[in-house]
C-alpha positions in Angstrom: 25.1 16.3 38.8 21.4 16.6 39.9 18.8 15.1 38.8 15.6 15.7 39.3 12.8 13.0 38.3 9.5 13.4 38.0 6.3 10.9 37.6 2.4 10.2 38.2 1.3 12.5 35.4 -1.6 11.2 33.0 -4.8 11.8 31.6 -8.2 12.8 34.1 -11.6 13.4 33.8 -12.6 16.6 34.5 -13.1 16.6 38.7 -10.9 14.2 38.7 -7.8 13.7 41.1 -3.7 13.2 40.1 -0.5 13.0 42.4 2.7 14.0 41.0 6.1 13.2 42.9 9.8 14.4 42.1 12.6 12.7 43.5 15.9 14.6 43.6 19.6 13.5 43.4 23.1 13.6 42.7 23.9 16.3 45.6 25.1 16.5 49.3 23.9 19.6 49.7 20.7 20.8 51.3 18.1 22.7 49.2 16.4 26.1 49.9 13.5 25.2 48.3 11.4 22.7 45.8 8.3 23.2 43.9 5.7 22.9 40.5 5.9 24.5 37.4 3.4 23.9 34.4 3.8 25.3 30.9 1.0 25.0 28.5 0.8 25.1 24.7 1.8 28.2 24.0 1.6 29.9 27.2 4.9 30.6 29.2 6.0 28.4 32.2 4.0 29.4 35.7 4.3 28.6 38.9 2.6 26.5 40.4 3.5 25.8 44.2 6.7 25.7 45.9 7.5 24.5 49.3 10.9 25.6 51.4 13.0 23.2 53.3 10.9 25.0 56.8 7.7 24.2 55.1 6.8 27.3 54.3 4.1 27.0 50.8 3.4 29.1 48.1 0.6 28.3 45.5 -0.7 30.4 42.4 -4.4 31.7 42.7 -5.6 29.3 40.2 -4.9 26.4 42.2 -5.3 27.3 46.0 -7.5 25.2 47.4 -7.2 22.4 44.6 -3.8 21.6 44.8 -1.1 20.3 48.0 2.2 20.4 47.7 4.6 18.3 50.2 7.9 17.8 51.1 10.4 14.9 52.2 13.6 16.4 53.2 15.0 13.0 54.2 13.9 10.8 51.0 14.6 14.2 48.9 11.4 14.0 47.6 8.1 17.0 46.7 4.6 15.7 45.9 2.0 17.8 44.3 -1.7 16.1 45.6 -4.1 18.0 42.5 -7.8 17.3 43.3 -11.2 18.9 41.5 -8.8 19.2 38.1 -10.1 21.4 35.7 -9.2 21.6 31.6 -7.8 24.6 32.2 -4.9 22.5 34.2 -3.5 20.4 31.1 0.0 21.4 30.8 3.6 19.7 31.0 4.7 19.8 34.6 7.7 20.5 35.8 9.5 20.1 39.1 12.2 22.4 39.9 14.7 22.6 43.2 16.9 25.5 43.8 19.8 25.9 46.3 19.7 29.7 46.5 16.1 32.1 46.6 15.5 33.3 43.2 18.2 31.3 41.5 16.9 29.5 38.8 17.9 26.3 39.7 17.6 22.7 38.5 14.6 21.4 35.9 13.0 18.2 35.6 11.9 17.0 32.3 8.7 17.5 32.9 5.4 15.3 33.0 2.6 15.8 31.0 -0.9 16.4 32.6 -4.4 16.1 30.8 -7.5 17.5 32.1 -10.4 16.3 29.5 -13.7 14.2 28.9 
């Protein structure tokens, strides 16, 4: 059974700086690829950033140049550095892994992230 656990969400100031990690278990078998969700009150989930087992890195618009998302392949582990947070950020994060491209894969259960003053 995998697991996927996340941690390191909380509340920020506004500007202020938050680094999530996701540690992933319960399988042999290699992944394709890890990454961020968020879904805010509301709203639908959204990516966020995903990261392939090569390294390759994909971020929504809204958070290039904000946000870093990392990768241990040996410690099965994704890290999402968020710097210069902004309200707009607040949402329940969620870290997903999937074996296959496009497969839905495995959920988290999510960490909640607060952007306010």
């Amino acid at each position: 059974q995998v697991q996927l656990v996340e941690s390191g969400g909380g509340l920020v100031r506004p500007g202020g700086s938050l680094n999530l990690s996701c540690v992933r278990s319960g399988s042999i078998f290699s992944f394709y690829s890890m990454g961020w969700y968020r879904q805010a009150p509301g709203k639908q989930r959204e990516l966020v950033a995903t990261i392939t087992s090569g390294g390759d890195t994909n971020y929504a618009d809204s958070v290039k140049g904000r946000f870093t998302i990392s990768r241990d392949n040996a410690k099965n582990t994704v890290s999402l550095q968020m710097n210069n947070l902004k309200p707009e950020d607040t949402a329940v994060y969620y870290c997903n892994a999937k074996r296959v491209p496009g497969s839905p894969g495995y959920w988290g259960q999510g960490t909640q992230v607060t952007v306010s003053s």
